[in-house]
N, CA, C and O of each residue as an XYZ file, in Angstrom:
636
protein
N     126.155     93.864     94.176
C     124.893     94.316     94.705
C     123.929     93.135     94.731
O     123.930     92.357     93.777
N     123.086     92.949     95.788
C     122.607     92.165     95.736
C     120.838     92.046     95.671
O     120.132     92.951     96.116
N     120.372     91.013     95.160
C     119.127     91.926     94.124
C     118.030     90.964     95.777
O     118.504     89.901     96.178
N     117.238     91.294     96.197
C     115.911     90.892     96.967
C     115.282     89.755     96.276
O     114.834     89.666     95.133
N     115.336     89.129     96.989
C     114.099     88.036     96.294
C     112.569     89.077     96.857
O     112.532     90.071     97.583
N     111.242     88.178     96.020
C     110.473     88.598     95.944
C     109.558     87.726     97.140
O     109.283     86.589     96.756
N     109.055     88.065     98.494
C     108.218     87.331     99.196
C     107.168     86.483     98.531
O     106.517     87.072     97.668
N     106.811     84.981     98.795
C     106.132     83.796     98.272
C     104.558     85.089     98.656
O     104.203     85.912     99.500
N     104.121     84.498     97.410
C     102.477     85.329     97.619
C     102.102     84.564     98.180
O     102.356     83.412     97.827
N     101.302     84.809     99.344
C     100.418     84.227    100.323
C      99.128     83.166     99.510
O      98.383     83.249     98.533
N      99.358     82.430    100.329
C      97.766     81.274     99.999
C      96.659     81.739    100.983
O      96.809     81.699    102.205
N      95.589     82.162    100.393
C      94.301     82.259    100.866
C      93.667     80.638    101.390
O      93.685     79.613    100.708
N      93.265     80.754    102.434
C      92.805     78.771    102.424
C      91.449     79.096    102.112
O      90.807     80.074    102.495
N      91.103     78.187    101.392
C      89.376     78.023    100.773
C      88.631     77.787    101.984
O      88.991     76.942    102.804
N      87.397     78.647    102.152
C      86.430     79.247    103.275
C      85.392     78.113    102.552
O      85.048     78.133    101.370
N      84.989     77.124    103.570
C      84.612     76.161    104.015
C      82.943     76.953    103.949
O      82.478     77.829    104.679
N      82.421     76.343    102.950
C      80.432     76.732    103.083
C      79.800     75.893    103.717
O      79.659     74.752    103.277
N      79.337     76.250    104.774
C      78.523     75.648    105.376
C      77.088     75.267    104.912
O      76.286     76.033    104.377
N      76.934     74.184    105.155
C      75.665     73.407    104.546
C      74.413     74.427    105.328
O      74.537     75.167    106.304
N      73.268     74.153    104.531
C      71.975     75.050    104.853
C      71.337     73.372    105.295
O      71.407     72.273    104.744
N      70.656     73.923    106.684
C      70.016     72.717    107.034
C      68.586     72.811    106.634
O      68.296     73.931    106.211
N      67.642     71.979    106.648
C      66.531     72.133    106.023
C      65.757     73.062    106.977
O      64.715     73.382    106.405
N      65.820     73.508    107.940
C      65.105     74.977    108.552
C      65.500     76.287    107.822
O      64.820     77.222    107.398
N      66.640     76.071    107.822
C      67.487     77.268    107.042
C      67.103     77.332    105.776
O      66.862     78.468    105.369
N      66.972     76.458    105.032
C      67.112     76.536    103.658
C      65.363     77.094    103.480
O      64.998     78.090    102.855
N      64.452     76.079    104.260
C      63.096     76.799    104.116
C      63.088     78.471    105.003
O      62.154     79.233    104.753
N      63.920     78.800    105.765
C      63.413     80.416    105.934
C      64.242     81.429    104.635
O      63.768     82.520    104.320
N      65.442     80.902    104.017
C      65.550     81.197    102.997
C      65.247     81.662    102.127
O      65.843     82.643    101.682
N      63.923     80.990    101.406
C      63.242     80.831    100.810
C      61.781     81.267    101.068
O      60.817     81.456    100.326
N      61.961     81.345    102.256
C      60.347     82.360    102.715
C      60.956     84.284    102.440
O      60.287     85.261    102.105
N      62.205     84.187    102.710
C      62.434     85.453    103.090
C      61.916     86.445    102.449
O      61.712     87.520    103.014
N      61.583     86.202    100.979
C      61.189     87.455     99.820
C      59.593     87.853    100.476
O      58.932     88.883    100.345
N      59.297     86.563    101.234
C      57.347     86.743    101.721
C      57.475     87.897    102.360
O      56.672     88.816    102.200
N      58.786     87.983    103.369
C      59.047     88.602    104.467
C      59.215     90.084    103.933
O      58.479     90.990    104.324
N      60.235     90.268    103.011
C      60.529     91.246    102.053
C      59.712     91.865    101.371
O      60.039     92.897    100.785
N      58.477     91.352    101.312
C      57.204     91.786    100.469
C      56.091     92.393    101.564
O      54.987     92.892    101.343
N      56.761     92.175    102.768
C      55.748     92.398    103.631
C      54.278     91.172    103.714
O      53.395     90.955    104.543
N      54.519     90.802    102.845
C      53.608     89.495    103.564
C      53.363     88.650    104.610
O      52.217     88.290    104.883
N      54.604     88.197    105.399
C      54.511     88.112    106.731
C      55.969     88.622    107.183
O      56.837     89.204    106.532
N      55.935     88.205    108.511
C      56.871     88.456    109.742
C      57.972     87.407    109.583
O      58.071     86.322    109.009
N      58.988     88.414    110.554
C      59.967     87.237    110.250
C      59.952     86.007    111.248
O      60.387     84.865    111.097
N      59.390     86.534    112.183
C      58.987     85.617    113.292
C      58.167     84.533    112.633
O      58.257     83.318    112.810
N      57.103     85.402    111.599
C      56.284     84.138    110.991
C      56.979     82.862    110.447
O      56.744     81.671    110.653
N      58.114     83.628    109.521
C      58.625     83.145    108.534
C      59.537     81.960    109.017
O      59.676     81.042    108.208
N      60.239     81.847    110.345
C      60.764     81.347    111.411
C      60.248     80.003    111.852
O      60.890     78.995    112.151
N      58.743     80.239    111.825
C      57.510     79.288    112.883
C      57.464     78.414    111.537
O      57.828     77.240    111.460
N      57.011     79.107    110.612
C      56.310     78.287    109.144
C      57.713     77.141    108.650
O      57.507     76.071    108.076
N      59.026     77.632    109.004
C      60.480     77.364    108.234
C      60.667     75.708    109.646
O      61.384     74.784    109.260
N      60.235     75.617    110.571
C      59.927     74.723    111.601
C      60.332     75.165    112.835
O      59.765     74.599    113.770
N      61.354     76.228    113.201
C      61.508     76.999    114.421
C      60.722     76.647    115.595
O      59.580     76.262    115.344
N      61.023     76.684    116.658
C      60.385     76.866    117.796
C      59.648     77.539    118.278
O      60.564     78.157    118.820
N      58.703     78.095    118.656
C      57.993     79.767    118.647
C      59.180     80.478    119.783
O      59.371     81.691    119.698
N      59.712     79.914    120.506
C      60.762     80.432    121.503
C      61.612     80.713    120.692
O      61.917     81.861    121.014
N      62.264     80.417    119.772
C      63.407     80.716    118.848
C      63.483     81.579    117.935
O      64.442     82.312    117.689
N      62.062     81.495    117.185
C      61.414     82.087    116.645
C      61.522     83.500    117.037
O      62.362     84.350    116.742
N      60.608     83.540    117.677
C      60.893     85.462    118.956
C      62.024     85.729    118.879
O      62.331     86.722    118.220
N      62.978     84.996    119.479
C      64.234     85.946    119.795
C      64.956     85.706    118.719
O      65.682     86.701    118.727
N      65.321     84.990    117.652
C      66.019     85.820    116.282
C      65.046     86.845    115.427
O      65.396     87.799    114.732
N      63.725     86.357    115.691
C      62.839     87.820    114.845
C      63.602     89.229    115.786
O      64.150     90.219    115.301
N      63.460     88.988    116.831
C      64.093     90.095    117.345
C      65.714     90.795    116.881
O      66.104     91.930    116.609
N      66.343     89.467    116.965
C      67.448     89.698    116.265
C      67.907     90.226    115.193
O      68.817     91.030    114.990
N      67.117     89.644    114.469
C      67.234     89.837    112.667
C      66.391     91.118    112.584
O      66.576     91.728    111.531
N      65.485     91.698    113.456
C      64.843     92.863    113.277
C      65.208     93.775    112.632
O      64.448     94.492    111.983
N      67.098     93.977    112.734
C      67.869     94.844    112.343
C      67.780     95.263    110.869
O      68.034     96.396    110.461
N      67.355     94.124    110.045
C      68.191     94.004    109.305
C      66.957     94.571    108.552
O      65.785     94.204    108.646
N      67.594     95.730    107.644
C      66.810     96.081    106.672
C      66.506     95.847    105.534
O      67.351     95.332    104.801
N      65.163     96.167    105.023
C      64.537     95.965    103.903
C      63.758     96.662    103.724
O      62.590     96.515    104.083
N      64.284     97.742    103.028
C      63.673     99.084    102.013
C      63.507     99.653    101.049
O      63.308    100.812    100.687
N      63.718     97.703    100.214
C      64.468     98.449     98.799
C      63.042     98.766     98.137
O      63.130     98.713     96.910
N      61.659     99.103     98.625
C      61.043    100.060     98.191
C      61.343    101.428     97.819
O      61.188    102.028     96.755
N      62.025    101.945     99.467
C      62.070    102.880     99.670
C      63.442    103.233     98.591
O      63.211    104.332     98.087
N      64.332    102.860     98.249
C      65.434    103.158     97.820
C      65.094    102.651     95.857
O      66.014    103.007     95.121
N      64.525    102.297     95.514
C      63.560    102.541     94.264
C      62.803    103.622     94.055
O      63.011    104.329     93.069
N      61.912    103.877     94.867
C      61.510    104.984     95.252
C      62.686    106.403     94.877
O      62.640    106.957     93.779
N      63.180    106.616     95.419
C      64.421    107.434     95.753
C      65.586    107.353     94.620
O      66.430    108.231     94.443
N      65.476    106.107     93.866
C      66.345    105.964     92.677
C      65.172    106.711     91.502
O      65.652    107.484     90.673
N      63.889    106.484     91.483
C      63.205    107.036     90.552
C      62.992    108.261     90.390
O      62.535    108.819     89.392
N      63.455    108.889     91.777
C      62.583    110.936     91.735
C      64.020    111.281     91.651
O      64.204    112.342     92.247
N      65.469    110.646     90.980
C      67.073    111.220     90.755
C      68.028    110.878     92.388
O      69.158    111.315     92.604
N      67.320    110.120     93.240
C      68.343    110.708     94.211
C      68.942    109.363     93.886
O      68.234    108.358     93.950
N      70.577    109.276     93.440
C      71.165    108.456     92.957
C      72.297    108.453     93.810
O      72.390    109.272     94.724
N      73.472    107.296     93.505
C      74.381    107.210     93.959
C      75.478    108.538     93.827
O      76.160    109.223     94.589
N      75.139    108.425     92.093
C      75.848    109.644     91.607
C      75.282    110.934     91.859
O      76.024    111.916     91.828
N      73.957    111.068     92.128
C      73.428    112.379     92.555
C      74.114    112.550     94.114
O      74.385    113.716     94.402
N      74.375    111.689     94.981
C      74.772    111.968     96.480
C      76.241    112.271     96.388
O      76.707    113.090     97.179
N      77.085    111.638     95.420
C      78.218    111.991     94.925
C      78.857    113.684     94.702
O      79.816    114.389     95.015
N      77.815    113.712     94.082
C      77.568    115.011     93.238
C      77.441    115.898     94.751
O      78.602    115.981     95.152
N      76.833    116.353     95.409
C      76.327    116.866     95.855
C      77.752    116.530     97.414
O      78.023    117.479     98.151
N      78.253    115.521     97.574
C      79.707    115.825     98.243
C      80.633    116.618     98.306
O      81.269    117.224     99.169
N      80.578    116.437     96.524
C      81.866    117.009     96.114
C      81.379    118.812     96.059
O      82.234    119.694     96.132
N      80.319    119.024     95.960
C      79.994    119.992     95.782
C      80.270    120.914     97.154
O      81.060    121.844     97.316
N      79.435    120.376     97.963
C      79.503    120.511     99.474
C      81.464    120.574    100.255
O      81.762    120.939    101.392
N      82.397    120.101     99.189
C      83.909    120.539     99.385
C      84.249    121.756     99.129
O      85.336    122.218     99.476
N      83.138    122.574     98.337
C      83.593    123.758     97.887
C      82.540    125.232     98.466
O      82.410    126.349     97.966
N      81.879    124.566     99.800
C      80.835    125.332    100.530
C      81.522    126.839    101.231
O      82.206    126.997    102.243
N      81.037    127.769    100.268
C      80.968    129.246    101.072
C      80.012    129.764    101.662
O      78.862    129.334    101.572
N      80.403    130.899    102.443
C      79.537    131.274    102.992
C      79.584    132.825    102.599
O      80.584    133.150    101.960
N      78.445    134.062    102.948
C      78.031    134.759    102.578
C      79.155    135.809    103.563
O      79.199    135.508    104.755
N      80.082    137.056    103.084
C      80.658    137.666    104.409
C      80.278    139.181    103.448
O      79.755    139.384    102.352
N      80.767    139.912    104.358
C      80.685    141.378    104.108
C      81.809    141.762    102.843
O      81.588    142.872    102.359
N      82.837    141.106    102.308
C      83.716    141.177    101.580
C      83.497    140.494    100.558
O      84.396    140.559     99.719
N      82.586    139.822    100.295
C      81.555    138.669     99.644
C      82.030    137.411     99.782
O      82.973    137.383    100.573
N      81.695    136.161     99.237
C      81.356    134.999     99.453
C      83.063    134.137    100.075
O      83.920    133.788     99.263
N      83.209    133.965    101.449
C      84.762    132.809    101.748
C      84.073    131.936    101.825
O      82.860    131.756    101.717
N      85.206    131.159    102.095
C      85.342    129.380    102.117
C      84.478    129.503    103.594
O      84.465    130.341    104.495
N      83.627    127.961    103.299
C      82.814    127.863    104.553
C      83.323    126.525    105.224
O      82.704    125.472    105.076
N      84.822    126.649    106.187
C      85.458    125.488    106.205
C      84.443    124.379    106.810
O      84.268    123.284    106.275
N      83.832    124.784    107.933
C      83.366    123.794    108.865
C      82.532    123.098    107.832
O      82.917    121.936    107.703
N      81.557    123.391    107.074
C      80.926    122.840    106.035
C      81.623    121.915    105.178
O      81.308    120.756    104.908
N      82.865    122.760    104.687
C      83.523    121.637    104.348
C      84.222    120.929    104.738
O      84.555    120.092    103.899
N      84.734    120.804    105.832
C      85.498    119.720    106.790
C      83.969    118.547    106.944
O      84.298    117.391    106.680
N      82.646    118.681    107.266
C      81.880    118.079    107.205
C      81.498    117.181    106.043
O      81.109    116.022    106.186
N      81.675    117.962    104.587
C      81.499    116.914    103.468
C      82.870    116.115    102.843
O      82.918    115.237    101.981
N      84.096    116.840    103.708
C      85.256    115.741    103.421
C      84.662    114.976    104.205
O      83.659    114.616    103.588
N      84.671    114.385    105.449
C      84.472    113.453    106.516
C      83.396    112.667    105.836
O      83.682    111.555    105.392
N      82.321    113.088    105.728
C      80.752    112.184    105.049
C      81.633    111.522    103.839
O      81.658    110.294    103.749
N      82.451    112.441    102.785
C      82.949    111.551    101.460
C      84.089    110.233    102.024
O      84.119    109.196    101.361
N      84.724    110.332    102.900
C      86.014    109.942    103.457
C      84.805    108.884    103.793
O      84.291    108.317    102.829
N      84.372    108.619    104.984
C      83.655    107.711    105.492
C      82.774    107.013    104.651
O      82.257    105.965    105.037
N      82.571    107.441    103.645
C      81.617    106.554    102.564
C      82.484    105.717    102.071
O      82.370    104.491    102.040
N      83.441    106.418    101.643
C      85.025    105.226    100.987
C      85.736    104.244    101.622
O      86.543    103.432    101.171
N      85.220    104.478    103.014
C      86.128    103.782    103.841
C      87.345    104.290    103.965
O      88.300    103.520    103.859
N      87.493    105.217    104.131
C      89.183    106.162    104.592
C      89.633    105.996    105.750
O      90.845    106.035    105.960
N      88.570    105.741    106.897
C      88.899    105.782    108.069
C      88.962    104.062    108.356
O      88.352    103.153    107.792
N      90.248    104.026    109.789
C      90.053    102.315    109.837
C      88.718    101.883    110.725
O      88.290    102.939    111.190
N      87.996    100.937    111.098
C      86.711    100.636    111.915
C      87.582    101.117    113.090
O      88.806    101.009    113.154
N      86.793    101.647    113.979
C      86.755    101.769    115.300
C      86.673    100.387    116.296
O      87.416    100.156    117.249
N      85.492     99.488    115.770
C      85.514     98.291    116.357
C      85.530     97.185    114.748
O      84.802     97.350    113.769
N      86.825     95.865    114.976
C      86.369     95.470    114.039
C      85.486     94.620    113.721
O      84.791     94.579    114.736
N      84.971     93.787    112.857
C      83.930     93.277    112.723
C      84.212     92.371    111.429
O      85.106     92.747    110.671
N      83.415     91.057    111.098
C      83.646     90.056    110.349
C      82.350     90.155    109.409
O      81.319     89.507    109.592
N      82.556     91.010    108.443
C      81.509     91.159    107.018
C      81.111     90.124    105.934
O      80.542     90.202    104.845
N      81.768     88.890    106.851
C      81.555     87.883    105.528
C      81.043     87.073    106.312
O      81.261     85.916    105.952
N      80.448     87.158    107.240
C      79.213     86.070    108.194
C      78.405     86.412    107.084
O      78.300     87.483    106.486
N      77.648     84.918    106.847
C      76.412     84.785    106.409
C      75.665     84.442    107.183
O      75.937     84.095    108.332
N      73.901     84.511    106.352
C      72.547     84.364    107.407
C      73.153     83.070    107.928
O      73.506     82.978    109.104
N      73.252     82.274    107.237
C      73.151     81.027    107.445
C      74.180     80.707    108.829
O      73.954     80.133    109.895
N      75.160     81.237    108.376
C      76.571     80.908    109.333
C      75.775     81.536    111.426
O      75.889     80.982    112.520
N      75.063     82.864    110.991
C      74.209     83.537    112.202
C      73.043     82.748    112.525
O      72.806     83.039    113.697
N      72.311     82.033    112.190
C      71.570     81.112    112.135
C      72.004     80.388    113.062
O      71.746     80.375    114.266
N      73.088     79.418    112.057
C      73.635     78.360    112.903
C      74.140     78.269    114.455
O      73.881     77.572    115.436
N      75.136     79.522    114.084
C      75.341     79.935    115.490
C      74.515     80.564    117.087
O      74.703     80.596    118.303
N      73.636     80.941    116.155
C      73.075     81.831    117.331
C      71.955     80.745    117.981
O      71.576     80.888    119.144
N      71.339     79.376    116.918
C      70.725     78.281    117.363
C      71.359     77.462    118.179
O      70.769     76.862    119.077
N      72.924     77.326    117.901
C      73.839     76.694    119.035
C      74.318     77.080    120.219
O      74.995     76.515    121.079
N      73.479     78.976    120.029
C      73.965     79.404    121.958
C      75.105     79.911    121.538
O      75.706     79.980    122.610
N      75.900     80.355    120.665
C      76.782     80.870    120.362
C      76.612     82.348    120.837
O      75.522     82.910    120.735
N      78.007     83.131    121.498
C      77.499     84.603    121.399
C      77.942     85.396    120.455
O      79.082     85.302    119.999
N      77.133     86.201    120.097
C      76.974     87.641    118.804
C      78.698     87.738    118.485
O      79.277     87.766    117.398
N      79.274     87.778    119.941
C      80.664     88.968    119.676
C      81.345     87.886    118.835
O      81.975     88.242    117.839
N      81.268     86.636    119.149
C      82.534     85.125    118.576
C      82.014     85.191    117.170
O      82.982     85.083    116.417
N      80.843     85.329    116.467
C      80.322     85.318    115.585
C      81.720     85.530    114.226
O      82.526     86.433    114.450
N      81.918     84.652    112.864
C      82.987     84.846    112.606
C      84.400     84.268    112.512
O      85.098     84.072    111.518
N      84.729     83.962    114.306
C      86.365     83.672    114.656
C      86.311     82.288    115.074
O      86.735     81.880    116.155
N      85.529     81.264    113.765
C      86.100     80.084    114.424
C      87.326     79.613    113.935
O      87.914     78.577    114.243
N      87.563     80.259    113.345
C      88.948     79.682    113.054
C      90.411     80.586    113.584
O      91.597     80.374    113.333
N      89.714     81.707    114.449
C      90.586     82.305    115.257
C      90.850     81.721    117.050
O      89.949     81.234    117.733
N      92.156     81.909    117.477
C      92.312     81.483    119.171
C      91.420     82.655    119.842
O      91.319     83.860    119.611
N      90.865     81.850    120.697
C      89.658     83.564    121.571
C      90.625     83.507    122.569
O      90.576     84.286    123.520
């Protein structure tokens, strides 16, 4: 009988950090102003040495990107927790409804809080995929070089 060798574990190649250029490194470092609501990011852009043209259209860009961790302090302080939304999933798996014979299973309800729990875990594969380990910096760089959004990511992939 003959026994399998065991496949060579794969080498990860070391992901190359890209240097912060001194624009970058000063909007960086403005960002908490931005975060505090003290200024704009557009401001934060102009002040960091940006272009006011450049400026505009990544404030626009970066618009996306949120910052609420008021709001989610907020919301951690009056109980609504990770584990409170947890809670309240699992709970929502076991949703009846009111019948003349008294209380059945209320599937659609719960087909709804499997799906919300499933999708929080990541159960499902992305629909479109996407590269989660771009940094500001790496979007920065790129998007100052005319780079487009979608390449963002695959330089080390064939397009």
């Amino acid at each position: 009988m003959a026994t399998k060798k065991k496949p060579a574990a794969k080498k990860t190649p070391k992901k190359r950090q890209p240097k912060l250029t001194p624009k970058q490194r000063k909007l960086v470092s403005l960002m908490p102003e931005v975060e505090a609501g003290r200024m704009t990011k557009q401001q934060a852009m102009l002040e960091a040495g940006y272009a006011d043209s450049t400026a505009h259209q990544q404030s626009t860009i970066l618009g996306g990107l949120r910052t609420n961790t008021k709001m989610q302090e907020a919301l951690q302080k009056a109980g609504f927790t990770e584990e409170y939304l947890a809670t309240g999933i699992v709970d929502g798996t076991m949703a009846t409804r009111p019948s003349f014979y008294g209380d059945k299973a209320d599937y659609q309800a719960r087909g709804v809080f499997y799906k919300l729990g499933a999708e929080l875990m990541d159960a499902f594969p992305a629909k479109k995929t996407i590269n989660a380990e771009v940094g500001v910096e790496q979007i920065l760089d790129e998007v100052e070089g005319g780079a487009d959004p979608a390449e963002w990511g695959k330089q080390g992939e064939s397009k």
